[in-house]
C-alpha positions as CSV (number, residue, x, y, z in Angstrom):
1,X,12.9,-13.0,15.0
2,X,14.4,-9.5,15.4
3,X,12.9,-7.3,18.1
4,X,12.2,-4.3,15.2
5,X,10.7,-7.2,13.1
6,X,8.6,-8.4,16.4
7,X,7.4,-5.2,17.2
8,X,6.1,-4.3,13.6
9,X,3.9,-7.7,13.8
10,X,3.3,-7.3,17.0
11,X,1.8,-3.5,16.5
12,X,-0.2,-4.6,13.4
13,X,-1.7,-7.3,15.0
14,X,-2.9,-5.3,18.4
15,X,-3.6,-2.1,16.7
16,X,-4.3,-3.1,13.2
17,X,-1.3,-0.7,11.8
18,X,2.5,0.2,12.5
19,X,5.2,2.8,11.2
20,X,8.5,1.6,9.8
21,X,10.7,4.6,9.9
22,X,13.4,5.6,7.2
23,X,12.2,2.1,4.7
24,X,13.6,4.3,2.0
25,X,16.5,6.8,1.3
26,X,16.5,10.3,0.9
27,X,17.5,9.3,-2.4
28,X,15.4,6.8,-3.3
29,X,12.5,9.5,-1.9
30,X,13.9,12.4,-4.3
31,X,14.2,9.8,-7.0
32,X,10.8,8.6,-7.0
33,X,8.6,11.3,-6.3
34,X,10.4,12.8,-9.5
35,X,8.9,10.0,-11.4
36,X,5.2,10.1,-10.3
37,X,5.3,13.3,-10.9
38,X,6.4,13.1,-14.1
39,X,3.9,10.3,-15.1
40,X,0.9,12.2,-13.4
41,X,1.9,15.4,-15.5
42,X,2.0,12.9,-18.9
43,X,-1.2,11.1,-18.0
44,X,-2.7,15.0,-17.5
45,X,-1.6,15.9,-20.6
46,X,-2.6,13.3,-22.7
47,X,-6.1,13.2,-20.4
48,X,-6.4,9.3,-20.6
49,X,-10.0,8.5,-19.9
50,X,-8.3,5.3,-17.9
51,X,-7.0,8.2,-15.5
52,X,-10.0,10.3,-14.6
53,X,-10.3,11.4,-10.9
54,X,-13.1,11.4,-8.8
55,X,-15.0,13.9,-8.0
56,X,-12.5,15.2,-5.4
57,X,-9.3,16.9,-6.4
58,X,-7.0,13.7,-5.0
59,X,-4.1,13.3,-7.9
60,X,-3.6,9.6,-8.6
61,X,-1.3,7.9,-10.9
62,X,-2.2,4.4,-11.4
63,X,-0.6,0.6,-12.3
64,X,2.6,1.7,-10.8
65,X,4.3,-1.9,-11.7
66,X,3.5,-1.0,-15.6
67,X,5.0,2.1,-15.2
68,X,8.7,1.8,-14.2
69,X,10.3,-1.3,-12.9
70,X,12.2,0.9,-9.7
71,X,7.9,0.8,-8.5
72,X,8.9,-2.8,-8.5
73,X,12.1,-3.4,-6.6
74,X,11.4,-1.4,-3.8
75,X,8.8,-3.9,-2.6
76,X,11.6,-6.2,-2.5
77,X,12.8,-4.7,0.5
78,X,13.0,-7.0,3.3
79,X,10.9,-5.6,5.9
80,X,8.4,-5.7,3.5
81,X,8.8,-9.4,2.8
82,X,9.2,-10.1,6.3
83,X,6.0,-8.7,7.8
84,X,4.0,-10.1,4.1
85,X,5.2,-13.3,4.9
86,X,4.3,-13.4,8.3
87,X,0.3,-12.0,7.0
88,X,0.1,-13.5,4.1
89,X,1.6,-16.4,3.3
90,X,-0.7,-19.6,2.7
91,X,1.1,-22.3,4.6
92,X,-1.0,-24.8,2.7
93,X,0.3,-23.7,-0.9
94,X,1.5,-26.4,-2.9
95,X,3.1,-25.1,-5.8
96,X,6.1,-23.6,-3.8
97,X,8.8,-23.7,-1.5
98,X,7.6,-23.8,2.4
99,X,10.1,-20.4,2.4
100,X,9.0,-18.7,-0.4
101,X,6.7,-15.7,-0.4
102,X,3.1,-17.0,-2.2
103,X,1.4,-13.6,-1.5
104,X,0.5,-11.4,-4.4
105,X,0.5,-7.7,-5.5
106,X,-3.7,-6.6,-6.0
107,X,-2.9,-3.2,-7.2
108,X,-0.5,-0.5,-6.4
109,X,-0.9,3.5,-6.9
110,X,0.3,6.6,-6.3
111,X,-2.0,9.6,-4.8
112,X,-1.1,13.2,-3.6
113,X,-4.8,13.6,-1.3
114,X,-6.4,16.7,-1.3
115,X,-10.1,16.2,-0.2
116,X,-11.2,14.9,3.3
117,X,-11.7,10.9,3.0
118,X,-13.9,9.3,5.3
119,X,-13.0,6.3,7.6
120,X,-13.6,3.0,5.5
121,X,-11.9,0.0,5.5
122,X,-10.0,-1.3,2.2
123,X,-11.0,-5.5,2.8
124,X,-14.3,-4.4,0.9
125,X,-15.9,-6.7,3.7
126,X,-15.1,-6.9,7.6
127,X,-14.5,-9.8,9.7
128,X,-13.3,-11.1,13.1
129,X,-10.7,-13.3,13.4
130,X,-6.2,-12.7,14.1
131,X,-6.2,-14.3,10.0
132,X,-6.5,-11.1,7.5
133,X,-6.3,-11.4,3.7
134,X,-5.3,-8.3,2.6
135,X,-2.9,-5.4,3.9
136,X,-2.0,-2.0,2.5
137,X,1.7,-1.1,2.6
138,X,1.7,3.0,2.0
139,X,5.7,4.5,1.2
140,X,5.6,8.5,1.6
141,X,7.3,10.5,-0.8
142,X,6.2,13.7,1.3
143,X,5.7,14.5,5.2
144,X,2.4,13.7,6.9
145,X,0.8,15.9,9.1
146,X,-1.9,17.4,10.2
147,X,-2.0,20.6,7.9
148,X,-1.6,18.2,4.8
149,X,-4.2,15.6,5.5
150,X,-2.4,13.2,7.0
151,X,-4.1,9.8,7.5
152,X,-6.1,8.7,10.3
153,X,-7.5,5.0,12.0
154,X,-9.5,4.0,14.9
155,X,-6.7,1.6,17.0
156,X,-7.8,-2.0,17.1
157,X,-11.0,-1.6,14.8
158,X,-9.4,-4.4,12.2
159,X,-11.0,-7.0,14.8
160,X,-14.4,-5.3,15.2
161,X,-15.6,-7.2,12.3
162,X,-18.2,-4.1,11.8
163,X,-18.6,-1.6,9.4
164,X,-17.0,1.5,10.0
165,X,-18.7,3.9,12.4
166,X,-17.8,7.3,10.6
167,X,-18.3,9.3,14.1
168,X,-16.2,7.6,15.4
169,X,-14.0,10.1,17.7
170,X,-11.1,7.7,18.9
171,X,-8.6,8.7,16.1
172,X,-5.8,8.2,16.2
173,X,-3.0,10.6,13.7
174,X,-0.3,8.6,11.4
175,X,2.1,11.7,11.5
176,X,4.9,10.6,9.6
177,X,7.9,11.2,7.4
178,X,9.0,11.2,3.6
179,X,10.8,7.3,3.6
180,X,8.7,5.9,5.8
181,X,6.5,3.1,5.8
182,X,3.1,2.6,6.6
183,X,1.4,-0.4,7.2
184,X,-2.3,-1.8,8.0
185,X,-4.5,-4.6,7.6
186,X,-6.9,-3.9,5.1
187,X,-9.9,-4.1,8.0
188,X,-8.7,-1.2,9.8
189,X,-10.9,1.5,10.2
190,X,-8.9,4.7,8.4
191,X,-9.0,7.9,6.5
192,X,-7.7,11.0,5.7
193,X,-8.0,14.7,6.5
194,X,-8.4,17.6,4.0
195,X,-4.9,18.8,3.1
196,X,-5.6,22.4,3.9
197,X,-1.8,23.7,2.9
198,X,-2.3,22.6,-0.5
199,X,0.9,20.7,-0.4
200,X,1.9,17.8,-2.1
201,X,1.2,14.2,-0.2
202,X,2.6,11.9,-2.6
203,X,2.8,8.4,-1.4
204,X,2.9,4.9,-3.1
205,X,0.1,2.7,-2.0
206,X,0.9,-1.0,-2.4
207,X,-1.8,-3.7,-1.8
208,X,-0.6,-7.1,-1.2
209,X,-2.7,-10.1,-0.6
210,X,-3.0,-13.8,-0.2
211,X,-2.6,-15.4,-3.8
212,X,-6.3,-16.5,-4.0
213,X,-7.4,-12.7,-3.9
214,X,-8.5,-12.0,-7.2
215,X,-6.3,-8.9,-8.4
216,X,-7.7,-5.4,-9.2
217,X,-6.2,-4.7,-12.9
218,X,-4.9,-7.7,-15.4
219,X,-1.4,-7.5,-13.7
220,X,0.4,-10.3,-15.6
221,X,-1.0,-9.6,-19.1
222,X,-0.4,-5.8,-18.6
223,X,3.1,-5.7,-17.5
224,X,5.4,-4.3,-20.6
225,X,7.6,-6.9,-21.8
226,X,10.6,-5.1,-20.6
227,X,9.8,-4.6,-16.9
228,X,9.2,-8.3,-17.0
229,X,12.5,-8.4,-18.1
230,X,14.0,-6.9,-15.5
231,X,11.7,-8.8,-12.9
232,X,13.4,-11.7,-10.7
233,X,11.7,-15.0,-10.2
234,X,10.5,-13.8,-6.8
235,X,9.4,-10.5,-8.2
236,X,7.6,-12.5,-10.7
237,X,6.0,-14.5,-8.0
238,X,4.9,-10.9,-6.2
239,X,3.0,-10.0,-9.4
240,X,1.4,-12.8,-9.8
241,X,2.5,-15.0,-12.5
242,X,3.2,-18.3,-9.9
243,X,-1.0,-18.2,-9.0
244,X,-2.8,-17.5,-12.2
């Protein structure tokens, strides 16, 4: 195991998150913050009652994996297979290789936050234990900090196996940059504060999970039949069409 790779693992599983610097390139950045964009002014347009937001002012484009196949092969990426694997994988799945990835994708969106969120956890239930099910796998496409809402967690909450305390004062700040990776297991306790410059915060929010996990939208009927064309086996497997 590489020490970078170590300390990743090691980082979620004391503090329940880690930060992956420069996962993409200034390129890639540019590149895909163009498209959301361009999709969340479409889906504006055409006000799609499958896009409404919430009562906040949060922008969200969702289904990512429907949308372009680049949303795709950027979770390809070996870092993020690496730590997946390491989470996720069921050792006891019998309809694969022993060295193949068996987790799956449960939904993956983009959001630009405006509005304060409050600390929750994203594993809809919490639990004890060094085994998680679920973890959250955030690209930004803009700077985090302070002024724009960056996100916040409370260190080592993933193994309280409690429900969030919302006063919680030991936060801690994910200041980051566009092209880097966030990471957390889904129990962790996190949220966000108001962006108050107005700015964008565009980042791509990928859930992956163990293959048993039912996923959040019908991914493998839904995908257009020329992204699927696209897709590689083991991209394939990622979306779900090796555990249906």
């Amino acid at each position: 195991m590489s020490l970078s790779k170590k300390k990743y693992i090691n980082d979620i599983k004391k503090n329940g998150f880690t930060i992956v610097p420069s996962v993409l390139s200034k390129k890639e950045v540019i590149n895909l913050k163009r498209i959301v964009v361009n999709y969340y002014t479409i889906d504006e347009k055409r006000k799609n009652p499958s896009y409404l937001q919430h009562k906040n002012k949060d922008k969200n484009v969702y289904n990512l994996q429907n949308k372009n196949y680049y949303f795709i092969k950027i979770l390809s990426k070996k870092v993020i297979e690496n730590i997946a694997k390491y989470f996720l994988n069921d050792p006891y799945y019998q309809f694969l290789p022993d060295n193949k990835p068996n987790y799956i994708l449960k939904y993956y969106n983009a959001r630009s936050s405006i509005n304060k969120l409050d600390l929750h956890i994203d594993s809809y239930m919490p639990f004890k234990g060094d085994q998680t099910y679920m973890m959250q796998f955030v690209f930004l496409l803009d700077e985090s900090t302070l002024n724009n809402g960056c996100t916040f967690v409370v260190k080592r909450s993933h193994k309280s196996g409690k429900f969030c305390d919302r006063n919680s004062k030991n936060l801690k700040n994910l200041i980051a940059n566009p092209g880097d990776l966030i990471i957390w297991d889904s129990r962790l306790w996190h949220g966000a504060y108001e962006n108050k410059n107005k700015n964008s915060r565009w980042a791509l929010v990928a859930t992956l999970s163990r293959w048993f996990i039912k996923q959040s939208t019908d991914i493998t009927r839904g995908l257009p039949k020329n992204i699927y064309k696209k897709c590689t086996n083991k991209e394939k497997l990622l979306l779900g069409f090796c555990s249906l």
